[in-house]
C-alpha positions in Angstrom: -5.1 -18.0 -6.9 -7.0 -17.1 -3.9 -8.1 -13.0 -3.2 -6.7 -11.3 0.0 -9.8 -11.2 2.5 -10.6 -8.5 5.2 -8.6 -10.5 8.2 -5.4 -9.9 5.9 -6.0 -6.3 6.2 -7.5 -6.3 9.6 -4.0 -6.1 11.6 -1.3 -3.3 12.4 0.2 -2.0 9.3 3.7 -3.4 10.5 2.3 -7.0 10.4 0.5 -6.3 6.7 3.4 -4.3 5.3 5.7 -7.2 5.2 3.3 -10.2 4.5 2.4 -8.5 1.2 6.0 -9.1 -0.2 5.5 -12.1 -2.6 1.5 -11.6 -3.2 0.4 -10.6 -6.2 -1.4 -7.5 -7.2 -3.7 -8.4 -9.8 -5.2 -5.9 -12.3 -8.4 -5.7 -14.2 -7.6 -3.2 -17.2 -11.1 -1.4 -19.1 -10.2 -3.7 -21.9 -10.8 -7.1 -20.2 -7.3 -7.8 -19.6 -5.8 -9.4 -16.9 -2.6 -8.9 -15.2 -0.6 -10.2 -12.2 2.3 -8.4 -10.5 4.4 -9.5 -7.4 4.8 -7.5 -5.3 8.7 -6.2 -4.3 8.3 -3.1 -2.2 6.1 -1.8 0.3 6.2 1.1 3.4 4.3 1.0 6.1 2.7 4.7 7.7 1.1 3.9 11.3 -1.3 6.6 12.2 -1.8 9.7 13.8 1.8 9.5 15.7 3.7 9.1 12.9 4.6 12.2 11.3 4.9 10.8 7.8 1.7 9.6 7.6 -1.1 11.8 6.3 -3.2 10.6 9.5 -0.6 12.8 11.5 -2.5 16.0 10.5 -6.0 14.2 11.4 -9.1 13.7 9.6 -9.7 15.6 6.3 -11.2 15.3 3.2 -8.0 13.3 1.8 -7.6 11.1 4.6 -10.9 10.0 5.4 -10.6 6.8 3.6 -7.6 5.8 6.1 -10.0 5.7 9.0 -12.1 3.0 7.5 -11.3 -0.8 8.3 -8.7 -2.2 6.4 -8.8 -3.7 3.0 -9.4 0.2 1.2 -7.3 1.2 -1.7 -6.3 4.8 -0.4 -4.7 6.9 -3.3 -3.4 10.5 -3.6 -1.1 12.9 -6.3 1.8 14.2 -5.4 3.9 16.7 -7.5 0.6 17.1 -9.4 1.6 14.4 -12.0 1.7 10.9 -9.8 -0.4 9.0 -8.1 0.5 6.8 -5.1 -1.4 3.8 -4.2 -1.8 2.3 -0.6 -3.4 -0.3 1.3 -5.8 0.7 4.3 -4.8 -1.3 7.1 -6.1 -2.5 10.6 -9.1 -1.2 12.4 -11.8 1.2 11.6 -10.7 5.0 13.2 -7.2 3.7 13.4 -5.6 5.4 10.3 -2.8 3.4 8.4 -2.0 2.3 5.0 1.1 0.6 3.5 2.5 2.5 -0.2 3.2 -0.1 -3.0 6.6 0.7 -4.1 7.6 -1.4 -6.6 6.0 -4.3 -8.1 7.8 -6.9 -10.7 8.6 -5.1 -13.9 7.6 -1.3 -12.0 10.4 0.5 -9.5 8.8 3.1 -7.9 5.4 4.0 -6.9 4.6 6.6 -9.6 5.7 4.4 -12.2 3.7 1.3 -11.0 0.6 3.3 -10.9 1.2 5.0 -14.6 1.4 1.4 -15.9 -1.5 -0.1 -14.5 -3.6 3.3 -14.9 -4.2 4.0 -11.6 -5.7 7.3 -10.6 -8.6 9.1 -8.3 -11.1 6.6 -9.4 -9.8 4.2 -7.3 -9.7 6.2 -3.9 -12.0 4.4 -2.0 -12.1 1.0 -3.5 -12.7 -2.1 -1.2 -10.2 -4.2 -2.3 -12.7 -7.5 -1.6 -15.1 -6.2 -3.8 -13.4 -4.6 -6.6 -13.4 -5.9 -10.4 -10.5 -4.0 -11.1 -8.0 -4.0 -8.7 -7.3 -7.1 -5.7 -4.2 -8.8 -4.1 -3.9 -12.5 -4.6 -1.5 -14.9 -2.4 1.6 -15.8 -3.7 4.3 -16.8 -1.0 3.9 -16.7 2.3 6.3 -13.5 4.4 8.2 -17.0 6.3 9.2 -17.8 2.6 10.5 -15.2 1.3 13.8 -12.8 2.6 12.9 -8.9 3.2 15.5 -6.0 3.5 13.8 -3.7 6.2 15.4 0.3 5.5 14.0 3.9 6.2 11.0 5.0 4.2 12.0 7.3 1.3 11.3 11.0 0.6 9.6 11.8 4.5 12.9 14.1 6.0 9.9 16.2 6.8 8.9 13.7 9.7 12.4 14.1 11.7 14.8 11.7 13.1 12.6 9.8 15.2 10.2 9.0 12.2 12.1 9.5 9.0 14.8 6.7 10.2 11.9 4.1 11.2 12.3 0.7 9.6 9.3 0.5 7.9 10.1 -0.1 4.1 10.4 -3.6 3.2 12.1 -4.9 0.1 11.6 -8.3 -1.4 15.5 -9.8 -1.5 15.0 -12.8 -4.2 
């Protein structure tokens, strides 16, 4: 299969979110092997205005990597014990990134990235270039059926932003 290239990534987070439902996340592990996910689950955080992304407090340390053009692996730990992995998307010093939920085989995000070993190493990580971690095509987003709900775990972000569309479910 073919790897994901910059224009994939290149576009508003609300375009990429949804295309990535079907494509495969592919995995190099420190052992050599090789293994390919679909995946089932994504949300999509849009920037600075919206108050569940981490771009909604601007620029720090954490968040620097969302500023970047898209095609970054941005990853952080939450409840000290998990860590979450997103795509960067769109243009460089517009901050957004789309969460991997659930892949085939992995519900939820902090079980996905326990599985494939995923931690702070990765922060950072151009998704073109890396020998561990890529996204491959697999079917196209006008092939498959998506369930569009409200992110999970943001009440924090009130009404306006915690009831936003923006998780997308592969329906198979």
């Amino acid at each position: 299969m073919q790897r994901l290239q910059y224009e994939f990534f290149v576009r508003d987070v609300l375009e990429v979110a949804p295309d990535l439902l079907g494509k495969y996340l592919v995995r190099r592990f420190p052992d050599g092997y090789i293994n390919k996910y679909k995946i089932t689950e994504v949300e999509a955080y849009r920037g600075q205005q919206d108050l569940a992304c981490h771009a909604s407090k601007g620029r720090t340390a954490r968040t620097e990597i969302m500023y970047h053009n898209g095609g970054q692996i941005y990853v952080y730990l939450i409840y000290g014990m998990y860590w979450m992995l997103n795509f960067v998307t769109s243009k460089e010093n517009i901050p957004q990134a789309v969460l991997i939920r659930g892949i085939e085989t992995y519900d939820g995000p902090g079980k996905l990235t326990k599985a494939l070993k995923i931690d702070k190493s990765f922060y950072g990580e151009d998704l073109m270039a890396s020998n561990r971690l890529w996204v491959e095509y697999g079917k196209e987003s006008s092939q498959v059926n998506i369930l569009t709900t409200p992110r999970i775990g943001i009440d924090y972000s009130g009404e306006i932003y915690k009831n936003k569309l923006w998780r997308f479910i592969l329906d198979e």
